[in-house]
DOKEKOL-594621 format. One record per residue (C-alpha): y, z, x. Coordinates in steps of 0.001 Angstrom, whole numbers, plus 500000, padded with zeros to 6 digits. Each point is the difference from the previous one (the first is absolute). Layout:
N
YZX ...
//
This chain:
813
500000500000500000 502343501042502846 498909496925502494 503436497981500492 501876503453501732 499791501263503381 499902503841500514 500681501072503653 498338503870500030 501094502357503048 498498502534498520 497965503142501603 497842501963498073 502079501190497760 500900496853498166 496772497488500422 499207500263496308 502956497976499226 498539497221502068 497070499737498760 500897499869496463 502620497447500602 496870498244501849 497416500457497443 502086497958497545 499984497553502088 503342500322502460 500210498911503452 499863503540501925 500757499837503641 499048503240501508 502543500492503011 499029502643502274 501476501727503180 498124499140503439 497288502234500370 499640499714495979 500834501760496683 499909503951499641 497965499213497234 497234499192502327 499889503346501218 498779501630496229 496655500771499539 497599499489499106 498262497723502590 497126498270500843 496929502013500856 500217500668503690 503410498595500698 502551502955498790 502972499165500875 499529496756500929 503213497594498839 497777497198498712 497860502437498088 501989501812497454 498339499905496868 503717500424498464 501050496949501886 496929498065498539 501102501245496200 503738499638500018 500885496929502532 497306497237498545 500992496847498383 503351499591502399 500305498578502933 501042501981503012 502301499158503366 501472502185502472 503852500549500714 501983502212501965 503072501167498456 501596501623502865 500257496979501641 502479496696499000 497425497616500226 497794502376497243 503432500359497906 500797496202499930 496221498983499160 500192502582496773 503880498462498746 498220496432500196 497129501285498090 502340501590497505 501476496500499578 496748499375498027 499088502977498691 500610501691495879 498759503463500787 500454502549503543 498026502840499591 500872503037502723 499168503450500107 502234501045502952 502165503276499933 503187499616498308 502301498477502449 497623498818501831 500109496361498888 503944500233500437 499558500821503718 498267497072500459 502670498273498270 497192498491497895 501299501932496757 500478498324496470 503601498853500440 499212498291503521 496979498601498518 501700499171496707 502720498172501656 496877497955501800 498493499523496832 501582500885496454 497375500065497917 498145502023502031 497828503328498492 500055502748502029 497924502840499343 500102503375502122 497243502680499594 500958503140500997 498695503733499092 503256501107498473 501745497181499265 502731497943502705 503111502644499142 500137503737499215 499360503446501545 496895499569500543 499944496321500801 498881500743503921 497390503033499322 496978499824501926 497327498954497232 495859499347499481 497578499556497407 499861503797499491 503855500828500150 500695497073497555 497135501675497479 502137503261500080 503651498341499957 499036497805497228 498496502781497294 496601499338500108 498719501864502756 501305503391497832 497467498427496489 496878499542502031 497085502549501140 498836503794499159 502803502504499470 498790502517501870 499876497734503165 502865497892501457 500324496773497863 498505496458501628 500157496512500950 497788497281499239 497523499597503123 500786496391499876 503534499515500607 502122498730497010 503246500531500595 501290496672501763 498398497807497616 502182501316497189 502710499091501849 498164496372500970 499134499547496976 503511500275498205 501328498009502845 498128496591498427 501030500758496803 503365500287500741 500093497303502284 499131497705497254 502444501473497816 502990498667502571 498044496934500424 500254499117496230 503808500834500458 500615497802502599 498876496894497481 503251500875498286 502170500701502395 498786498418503051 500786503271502454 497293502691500860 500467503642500925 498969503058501909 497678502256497756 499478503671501365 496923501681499219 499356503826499921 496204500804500735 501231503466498667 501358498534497023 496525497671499796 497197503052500325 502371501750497515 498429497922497206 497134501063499996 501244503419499337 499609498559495891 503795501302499281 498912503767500780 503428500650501980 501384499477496677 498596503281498299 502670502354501393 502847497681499604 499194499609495980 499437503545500059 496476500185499852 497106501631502308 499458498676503288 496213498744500316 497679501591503093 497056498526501178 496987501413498962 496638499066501463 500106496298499187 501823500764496700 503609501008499006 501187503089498969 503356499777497525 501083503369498206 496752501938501015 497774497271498430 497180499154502180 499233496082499610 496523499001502280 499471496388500353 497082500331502765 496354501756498609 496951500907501753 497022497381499986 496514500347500790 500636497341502740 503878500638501172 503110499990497657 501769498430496896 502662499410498176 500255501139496391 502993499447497887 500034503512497935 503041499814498229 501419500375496728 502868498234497620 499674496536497986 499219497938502698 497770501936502073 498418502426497356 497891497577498321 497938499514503744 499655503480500149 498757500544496930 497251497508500494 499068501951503515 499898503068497613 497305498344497498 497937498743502896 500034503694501219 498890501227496838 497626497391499400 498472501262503755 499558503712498661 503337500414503134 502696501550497233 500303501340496420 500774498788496848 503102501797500142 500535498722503266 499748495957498869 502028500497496989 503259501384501775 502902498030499120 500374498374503192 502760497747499060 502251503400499420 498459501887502274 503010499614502894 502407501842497446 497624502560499503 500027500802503610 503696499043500559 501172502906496887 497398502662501094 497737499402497169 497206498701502274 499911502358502871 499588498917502975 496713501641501539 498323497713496794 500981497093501348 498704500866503306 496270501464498393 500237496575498661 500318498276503225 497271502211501596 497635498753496961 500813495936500628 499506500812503995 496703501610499179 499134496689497562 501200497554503052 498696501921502790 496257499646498076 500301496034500540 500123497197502940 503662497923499909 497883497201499122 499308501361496404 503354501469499717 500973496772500160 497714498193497761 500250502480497893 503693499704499829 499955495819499996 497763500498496879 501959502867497966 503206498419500667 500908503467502568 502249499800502530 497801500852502595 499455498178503791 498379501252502948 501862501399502634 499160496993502521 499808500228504173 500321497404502019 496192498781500018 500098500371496005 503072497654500078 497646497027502185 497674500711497114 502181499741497172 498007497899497374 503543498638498735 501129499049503469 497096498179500556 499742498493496600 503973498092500965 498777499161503263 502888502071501448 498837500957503572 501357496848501838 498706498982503496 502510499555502488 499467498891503642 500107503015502657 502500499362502841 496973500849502324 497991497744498061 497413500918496887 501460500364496544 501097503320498312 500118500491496143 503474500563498824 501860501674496972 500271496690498051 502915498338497860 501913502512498569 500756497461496803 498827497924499078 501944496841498870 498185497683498417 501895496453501445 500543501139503172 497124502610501306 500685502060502731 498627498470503506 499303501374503602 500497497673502411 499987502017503026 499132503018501785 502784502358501618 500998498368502793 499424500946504119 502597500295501651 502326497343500535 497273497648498291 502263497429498278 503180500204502362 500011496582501001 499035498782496882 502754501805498414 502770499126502644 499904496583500052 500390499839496472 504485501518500802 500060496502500906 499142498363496787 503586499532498303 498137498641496785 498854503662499473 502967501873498517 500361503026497797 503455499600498965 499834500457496089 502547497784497288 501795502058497589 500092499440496514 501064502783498215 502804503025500406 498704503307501237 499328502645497481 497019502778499846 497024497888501789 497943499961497480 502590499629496833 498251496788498985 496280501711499034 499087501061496996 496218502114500028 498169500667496686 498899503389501041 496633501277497973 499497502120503357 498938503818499538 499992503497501469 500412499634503444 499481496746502815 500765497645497872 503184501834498867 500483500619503282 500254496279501088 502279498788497375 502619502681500248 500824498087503747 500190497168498175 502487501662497548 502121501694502399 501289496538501640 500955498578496751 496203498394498031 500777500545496788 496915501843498851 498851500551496257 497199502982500607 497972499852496926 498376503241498336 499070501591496553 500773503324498626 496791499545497973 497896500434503511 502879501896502273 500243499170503485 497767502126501806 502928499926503095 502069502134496929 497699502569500146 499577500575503383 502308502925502008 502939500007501735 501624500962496510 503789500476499124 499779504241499764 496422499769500474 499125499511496810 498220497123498991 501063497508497534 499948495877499246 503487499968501677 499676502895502683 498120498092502654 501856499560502836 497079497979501571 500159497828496907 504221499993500292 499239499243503964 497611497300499687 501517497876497540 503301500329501263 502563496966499897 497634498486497024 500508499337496521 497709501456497161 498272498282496859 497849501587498104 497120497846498403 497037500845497706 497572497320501671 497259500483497129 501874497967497823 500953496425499672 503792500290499788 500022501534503382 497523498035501747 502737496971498515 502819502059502031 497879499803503281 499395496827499843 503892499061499484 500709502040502885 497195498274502477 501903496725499198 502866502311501409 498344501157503329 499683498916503415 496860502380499802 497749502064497979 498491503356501860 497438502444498546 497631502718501095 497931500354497272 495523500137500323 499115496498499696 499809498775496952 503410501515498448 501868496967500073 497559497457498649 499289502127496623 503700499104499310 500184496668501035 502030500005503162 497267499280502636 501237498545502524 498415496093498298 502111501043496812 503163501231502350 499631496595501868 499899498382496844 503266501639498851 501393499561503404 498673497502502258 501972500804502935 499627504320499389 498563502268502451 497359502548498574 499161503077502327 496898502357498881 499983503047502293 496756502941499082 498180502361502435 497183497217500928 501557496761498432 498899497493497297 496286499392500870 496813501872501604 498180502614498606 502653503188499927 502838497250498853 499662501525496522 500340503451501816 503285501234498718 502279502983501446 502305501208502324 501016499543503536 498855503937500618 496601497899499288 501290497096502125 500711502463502840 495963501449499748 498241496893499752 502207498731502577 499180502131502638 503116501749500374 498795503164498344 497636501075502335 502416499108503156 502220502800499148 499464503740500350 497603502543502339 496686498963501689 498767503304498710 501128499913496535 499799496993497155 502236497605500136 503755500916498857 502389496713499856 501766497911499983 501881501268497256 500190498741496579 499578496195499083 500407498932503490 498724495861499654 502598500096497565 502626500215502157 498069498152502797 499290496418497618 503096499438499098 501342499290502825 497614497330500151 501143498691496626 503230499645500430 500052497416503202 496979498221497693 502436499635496990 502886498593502668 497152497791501527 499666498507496760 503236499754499175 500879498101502954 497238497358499902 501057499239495981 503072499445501239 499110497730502338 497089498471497630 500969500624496759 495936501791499995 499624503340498052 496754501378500838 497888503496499352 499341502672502391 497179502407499470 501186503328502213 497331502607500468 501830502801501224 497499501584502241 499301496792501459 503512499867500828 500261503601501228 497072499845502345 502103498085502168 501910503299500877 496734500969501341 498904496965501708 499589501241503879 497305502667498796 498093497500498090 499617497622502969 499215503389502072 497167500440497432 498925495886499989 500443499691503331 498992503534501861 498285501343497251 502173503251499916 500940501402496681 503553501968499787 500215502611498360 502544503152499318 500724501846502717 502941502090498997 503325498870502361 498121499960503228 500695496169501960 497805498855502850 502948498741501738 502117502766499296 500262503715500918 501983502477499029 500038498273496304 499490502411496888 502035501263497087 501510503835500925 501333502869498019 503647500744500012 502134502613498194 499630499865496040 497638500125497491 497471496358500738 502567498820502148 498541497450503284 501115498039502708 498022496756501469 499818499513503605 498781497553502374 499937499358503492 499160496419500697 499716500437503820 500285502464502891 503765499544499645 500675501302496936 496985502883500872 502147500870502925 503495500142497396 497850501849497812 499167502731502489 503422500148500877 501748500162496608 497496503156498738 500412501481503449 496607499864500992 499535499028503813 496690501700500428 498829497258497422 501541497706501810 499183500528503335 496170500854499092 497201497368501931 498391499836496758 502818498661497318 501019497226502987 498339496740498100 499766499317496574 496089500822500566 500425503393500687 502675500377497128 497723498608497544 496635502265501228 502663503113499309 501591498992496909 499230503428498197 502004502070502700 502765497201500118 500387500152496452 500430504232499721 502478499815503122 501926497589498346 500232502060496504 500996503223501373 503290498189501307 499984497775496487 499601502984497832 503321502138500951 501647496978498823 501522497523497087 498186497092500238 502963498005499579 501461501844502848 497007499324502116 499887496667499182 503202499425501439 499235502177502975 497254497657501119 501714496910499370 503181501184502347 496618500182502314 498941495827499300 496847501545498134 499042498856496685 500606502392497405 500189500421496201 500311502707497960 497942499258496725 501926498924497337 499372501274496591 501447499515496549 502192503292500378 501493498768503276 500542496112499481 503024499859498411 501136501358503641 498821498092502279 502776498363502254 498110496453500090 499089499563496643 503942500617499267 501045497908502372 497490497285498392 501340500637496456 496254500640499522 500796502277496429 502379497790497096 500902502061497459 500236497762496846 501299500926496302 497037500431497858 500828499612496129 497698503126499019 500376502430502966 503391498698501017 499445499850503681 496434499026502276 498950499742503319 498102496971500850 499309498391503926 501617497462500770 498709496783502021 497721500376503328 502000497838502184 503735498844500545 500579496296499798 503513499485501665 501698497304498012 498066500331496360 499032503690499967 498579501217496986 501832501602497002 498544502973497901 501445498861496627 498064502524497629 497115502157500018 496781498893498027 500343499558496563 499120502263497295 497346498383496938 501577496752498362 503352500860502146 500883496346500429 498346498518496748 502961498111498598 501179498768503713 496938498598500246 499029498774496595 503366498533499240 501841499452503671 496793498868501760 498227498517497038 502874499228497810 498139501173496592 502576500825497538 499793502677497897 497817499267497440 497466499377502221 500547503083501929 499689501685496475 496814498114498982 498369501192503248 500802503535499468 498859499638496778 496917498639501196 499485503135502651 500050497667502821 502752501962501737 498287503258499959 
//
């Protein structure tokens, strides 16, 4: 979709999954590293036998194939000149430098700009290019705790946790494509491109699923419990004992959920596991019950012990059948090996071989969409060092390659021209189409008040109290969008749909397959409607395959995904990521899809449909450990915050009540400034802590030397203490301490919009900073049928009898 541009990437580690994506869809990705090679070629994992080896870094392998890769040294002229002629041609620079950086080399967007005009360039940085914080020493680990998520994830009576598989640049990578595409479809207007800033703070902060809301609105903040949440002293466990491991159960209450639960209950009781008393609780009302003290809460957690005895008595495997064939929103919690197995992975061929650099073929996370005119392809494998210099090189002197765009339009918000039929729901797909929203699509987000939105009933609440239009994660994900209200089981509404696909540029939806053809608008009907319309179906495991019917949520997508069991102690069960995490990993994913798309109708005049399986997309964020697995046959799993190539690197106690700090020392320089800063010579000068060998065979005495100085201290304080020291730090952001962090302010990160119920809300605002076009938080999302007659008589142009008639008819229910 993306073949006629030219992406030059100078990215390290911290911004390869830009790349790729921008590759995957078919871009020209030139991989320009420094002599010697790429940081990124220093990540593990490697290649049995050849740790630390520069040509076998199994994160090299995931993150740098399909691009082409050539050497040039920016400290020297020669290197400076050979990357301004290569800008001549290029759409797209990707860097990850530190801010200033870039500027120093005077290779920064206005000298590259005035080389090129309609140049993108995208910088990937931890806390953005500008602010307080904009030069803090920062890693996977620190980014966890700056961004919020770190604080949500793990036991409470231990120090919370990372993933084991780092995740924290590939938020930031991934937004990068997204909005990269988002200035490219700009530039067809106004012919001039732009810097875009990204914030990898701002990007992990997502998947925090509008928690650091809760305090703002005046609600409880939410504390990580065990791989569950706790909000207001209620206890919510998505991760039960098996026979054979772990899974995830969905035991939760309320119109949307209740109904699942209750069919768990009648299994249970059909089992001899529960009473009749038990099975006919009103589940769908049982959340108030708790949430007024009617219900207290030791029942609910005898209730709990009851459904872990019932799981704990069977193998996933059932679980899971069980659940596939009672319509229960059940999934196993899946390792690494399980994921290789995975009947519906296998069943869409998804495990693609790629050529080795050393030779051989390794099975890759496959096509994270899937596009039905243009598939995703992978031509090549990450490239050795320097491999396609010459090729690359000699092509500055073709003049007939240029990138040099025409205008044909004024500027404006980039994406003003879009309109999206929105029949997304709950959370990814939500997710994706509020980025869409907040640089001008004009999105109609479709519900019904006759089936609520199940995002409306889901905490951070205004107060804390729970309500259709309390949500702030429903006010935060549909921000910038407008809101009809449709009653699809009948006729007169289905009629409305259709008049507004004629409308769109594209038609998204997360529904179980299925939804959308039992009301006519599969995508052969939408097509019909709308030859040239774009139809997007994202679900946990996508339209076909055995589990494609499976329907739930991404906390289900984050357990059968792997990520589940990546997070937490090696001595206790798994504990995290928190929440719905694939739903704040796919969308990502969608959103530079949907742009794709966009861009080749535009060129073509071809709609097409995309089936997005949002695990399939998410396991990309994993993709090193899978190779490790394919190709070494070693299995990640949790192991707390402990790094192989870094020691001291934990999560400490400072002064307060659950309050923590994240440190990590990346080499023996920063060991050496750590020493110093918590006075400490004797550690410092000891034979054993000299390499990072010794370090990491002593990591338990490390780690209670370095509390004893952490815990006669703020965190925030000690944060800043080991920064002024070059060490990466973060105090661990929570929803009672956002609203003060320095960054985040400096980013704008909080817009406080006028709400037309609770007169004021917090919502986020966007991830990243384009320069020319920047986004615009216009409203917050809207409350049921908020926009009706906009829509129905300034998009549609009914008049009102026919608004009447339809009313009349229930369709706008």
């Amino acid at each position: 979709m993306l073949s006629p541009y030219r992406v030059l990437d100078l990215s390290d580690e911290r911004g390869l999954m830009c790349g790729q994506i921008l590759a995957d869809l078919g871009a020209d990705v030139i991989q320009i590293e420094p002599p010697g090679g790429s940081s990124a070629r220093d990540q593990g994992p490697w290649l049995a036998g050849r740790d630390g080896d520069r040509d076998a870094s199994l994160y090299w392998w995931a993150y740098a194939r399909n691009k082409r890769g050539i050497v040039l040294d920016l400290e020297t002229s020669k290197g400076r000149d050979d990357l301004r002629r290569l800008v001549t041609t290029a759409d797209i620079l990707v860097e990850s430098a530190a801010p200033g950086r870039m500027a120093d080399l005077e290779l920064d967007y206005p000298q590259l700009a005035a080389i090129n005009r309609g140049l993108i360039h995208v910088s990937i940085t931890p806390y953005g290019s500008t602010g307080p914080k904009a030069n803090d020493a920062a890693t996977d680990l620190t980014l966890h705790a700056a961004s919020g998520f770190l604080h949500m994830t793990g036991d409470l009576d231990r120090a919370p946790v990372r993933t084991t598989v780092p995740q924290a640049y590939q938020h930031g990578g991934a937004d990068a494509a997204g909005a990269a595409l988002i200035a490219l479809h700009e530039r067809h207007r106004s012919g001039l491109g732009q810097h875009i800033d990204i914030s990898i703070q701002q990007s992990l902060n997502q998947a925090c699923a509008s928690q650091m809301l809760g305090v703002p609105l005046g609600g409880p903040e939410v504390i990580r419990a065990s791989g569950g949440i706790s909000l207001g002293g209620l206890n919510a466990r998505f991760v039960w004992p098996a026979k054979d491991g772990f899974i995830s159960l969905t035991h939760l209450f309320g119109t949307a959920v209740g109904p699942f639960t209750q069919r768990l209950m009648d299994w249970m009781y059909e089992e001899g596991a529960c009473d009749q008393a038990l099975r006919d609780t009103d589940w769908l009302g049982y959340a108030d019950g708790l949430l007024t003290g009617q219900i207290p809460f030791a029942e609910f957690e005898e209730v709990k012990g009851i459904i872990a005895e019932f799981t704990s008595s069977r193998t996933k495997e059932e679980l899971f059948a069980a659940g596939r064939e009672r319509r229960l929103l059940i999934v196993p919690v899946s390792t690494i090996p399980d994921m290789i197995e995975n009947a519906n992975l296998a069943h869409r061929e998804y495990w693609t071989p790629v050529e080795r650099p050393d030779g051989g073929t390794a099975n890759y996370p496959g096509a994270f969409v899937r596009p039905h005119l243009q598939p995703l392809s992978y031509r090549r494998p990450a490239p050795l060092l320097g491999q396609h210099s010459d090729e690359v090189l000699a092509e500055i002197a073709d003049a007939s390659f240029s990138a040099q765009p025409i205008p044909d339009g004024p500027n404006g918000l980039p994406l003003a021209d879009v309109k999206i039929l929105d029949f997304m729901w709950v959370m990814a797909g939500p997710a994706a189409t509020r980025v869409l929203a907040d640089y001008g699509a004009t999105i109609v987000r479709v519900e019904s008040t006759r089936r609520p939105e199940t995002a409306r009933t889901i905490a951070p609440f205004h107060g804390g109290v729970p309500g259709l239009e309390n949500s702030g994660l429903f006010e935060n994900l549909n921000g910038n969008k407008l809101g009809l209200t449709l009653n699809m089981a009948t006729p007169e509404a289905r009629e409305v749909a259709k008049d507004l696909v004629r409308w769109a540029d594209a038609v998204c939806e997360s529904f179980s397959p299925g939804a959308m053809q039992r009301w006519g608008l599969d995508y052969e009907a939408l097509s019909a409607i709308n030859p040239s319309v774009i139809a997007l179906s994202s679900c946990l495991f996508g339209q076909t395959g055995p589990y494609s019917g499976v329907a739930g949520f991404g906390t289900m997508g984050a357990a059968a995904g792997g990520f589940i069991q990546l997070a937490g102690y090696p001595d206790r069960p798994p504990a995290g990521p928190a929440g719905a995490y694939t739903d704040y990993v796919s969308p990502r994913f969608t959103v530079a899809a949907l742009m794709a798309a966009l861009d080749h109708r535009r060129r073509t005049g071809q709609g097409q449909y995309i089936d997005q399986s949002q695990i399939e997309a998410s396991l990309h964020f994993m993709a090193p450990a899978l190779l490790d697995y394919d190709i070494n046959g070693h299995a990640a799993n949790r192991n707390a915050n402990h790094d192989p190539q870094m020691a001291p690197h934990g999560v400490y106690p400072c002064q307060g009540d659950d309050r923590w700090i994240a440190i990590a020392c990346r080499d023996d320089r920063d060991w050496q400034a750590l020493c110093t800063c918590i006075d400490r010579a004797d550690l410092r000068d000891a034979a054993e802590y000299q390499t990072l060998e010794g370090r990491l065979s002593r990591t338990s005495a490390l780690d209670e030397a370095i509390a004893v100085w952490t815990c006669g201290r703020e965190a925030e304080e000690a944060e800043r203490t080991l920064q002024g020291h070059g060490i990466p730090a973060a105090a661990a952001l929570r929803s009672s301490t956002a609203l003060e962090d320095t960054q985040l302010q400096h980013r704008g990160h909080f817009a406080r919009l006028p709400h037309p119920i609770h007169g004021e809300t917090i919502i986020e605002a966007s991830r990243f900073v384009l320069s020319r076009t920047p986004a615009q938080m216009q409203r917050s999302g809207p409350t049921c049928g908020q926009h009706n007659q906009e829509i129905l008589q300034g998009i549609l142009g009914y008049d009102d009898d026919r608004v009447a008639e339809l009313a009349a008819a229930g369709a706008l229910d």
